[in-house]
Steps between C-alpha positions, in 0.01 A plus 500: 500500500676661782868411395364574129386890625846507684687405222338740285534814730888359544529565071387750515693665788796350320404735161411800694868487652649443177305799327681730761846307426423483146511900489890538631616193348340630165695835511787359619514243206442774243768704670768225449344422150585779354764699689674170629443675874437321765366746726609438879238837611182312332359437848604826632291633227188252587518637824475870384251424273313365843584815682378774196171252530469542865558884499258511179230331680554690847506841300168455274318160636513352142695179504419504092680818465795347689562249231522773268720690677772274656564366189542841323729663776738124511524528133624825517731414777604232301578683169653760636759240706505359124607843383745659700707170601431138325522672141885598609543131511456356194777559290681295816283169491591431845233300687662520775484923511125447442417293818723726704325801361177346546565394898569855540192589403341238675690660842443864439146407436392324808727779715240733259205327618559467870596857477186626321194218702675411763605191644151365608288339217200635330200340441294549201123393479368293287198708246184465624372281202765228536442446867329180661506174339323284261431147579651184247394178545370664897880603552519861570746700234632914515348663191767682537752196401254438188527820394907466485445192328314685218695796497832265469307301200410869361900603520638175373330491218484899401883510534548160262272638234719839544845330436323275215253700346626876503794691326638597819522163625646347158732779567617370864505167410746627218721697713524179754652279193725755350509844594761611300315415157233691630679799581628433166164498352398896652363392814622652856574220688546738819154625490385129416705357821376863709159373464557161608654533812257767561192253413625218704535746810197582447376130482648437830348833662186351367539176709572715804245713512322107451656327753433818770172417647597139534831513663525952583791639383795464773890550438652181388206376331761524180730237628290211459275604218840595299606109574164355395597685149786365364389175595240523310722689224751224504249203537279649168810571333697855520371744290150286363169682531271140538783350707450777775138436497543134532788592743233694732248210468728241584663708793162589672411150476791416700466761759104404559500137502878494673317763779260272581631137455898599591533771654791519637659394168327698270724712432767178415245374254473807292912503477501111454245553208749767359770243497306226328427698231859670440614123498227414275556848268770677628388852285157454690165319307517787269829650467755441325846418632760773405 
């Protein structure tokens, strides 16, 4: 029963992790989706969306009211960024000029951050309600870990109905398979790709503000969360909603068990499991090769 409780609390440290990764790899995906971006300042904007929370929180005590408002203030960070220089880009189609506008983002951001908090990191406390632990199977578990687990279910599934179920989402989908037929059709594709990249800075603001009372919000805490993302992107597939969420799964699982069985390769394992599955399907288990 003991290995059985351990095993369980293990799963379901495993999901918990990959509702926070799920929320960056998620934008990130829908970013690239539709606007063929890959966004080099994703992390850079995870760790703002951390840094809003923690000033949120320290300003009016409500840690609730931070997830509001970090991802509201990203977003517009984010669509503005959108505004004044990606949209100069796109008659050029040059990948290349995206990533190297996006990595200056990514640098003038974290000078911005340091700048504004500091260097030292900031804790942010956990809401009253979702402190302590429960017991499973007599092995002590964070509430606060099931409530990410929840709130990641709540996300995954609200944003799949959106893009299924919803004009606006038929609409995306459209523009992600040929944007200029829908242009053609009367719809502004600009506003449609504004609101994209603004909603997946937003998502990864979101999983900031998340990931603060865990792990505080520090400088740097971009770099590796940024690399945890397009593994996931590329091992779900670039560009596929489910594929990032199996993406996250599969990735946390890997950085859990690989913690505590290897860790000193850990780290190897989540790379080597990249590799299998590029051999196996190079576009990713749900892409498509292009």
């Amino acid at each position: 029963m003991d290995f059985v409780g351990f095993l369980l609390t293990q799963c379901l440290n495993a999901f918990s992790q990959a509702a926070v990764l799920f929320f960056i790899a998620c934008g990130l995906t829908l970013i690239f989706g539709i606007m063929r971006i890959i966004n080099f300042a994703h992390g850079s904007l995870f760790m703002l969306g951390a840094y809003v929370g923690y000033s949120t929180v320290a300003a009016t005590g409500s840690f609730w009211l931070a997830l509001i408002v970090a991802p509201i203030v990203v977003g517009a960070v984010g669509i503005a960024f959108e505004k004044v220089f990606l949209s100069r880009l796109y008659a050029r189609g040059d990948g290349g000029a995206y990533l190297m506008v996006t990595f200056g983002l990514a640098v003038i951001m974290g000078e911005m951050i340091r700048v504004i908090w500091g260097p030292h990191p900031h804790g942010v406390a956990t809401p009253d309600i979702l402190r302590g632990v429960v017991f499973l199977l007599d092995q002590p578990f964070p509430k606060y870990r099931l409530f990410l687990i929840a709130l990641g279910v709540i996300a995954a599934i609200s944003v799949w109905q959106f893009l299924e179920r919803t004009r606006a989402g038929l609409l995306i989908r459209a523009v992600s398979q040929n944007a200029e037929m829908v242009q053609a059709l009367g719809t502004d594709v600009q506003l449609v790709r504004t609101c994209v990249f603004g909603f997946g800075c937003a998502m990864a603001a979101l999983g900031g503000v998340l990931a603060a009372p865990m792990v505080t919000a520090f400088l740097g805490m971009s770099a590796s969360v940024i690399i945890d993302a397009f593994v996931i992107v590329i091992i779900g597939g670039m560009g596929s909603f489910l594929g990032s969420i199996i993406g996250s799964v599969l990735v946390a699982y890997v950085q859990v068990f690989g913690a505590y069985y290897f860790p000193n390769m850990a780290l190897a394992i989540m790379y080597l499991l990249m590799l299998v599955i590029l051999v196996v399907r190079p576009g990713g288990l749900l892409g498509k090769e292009e």
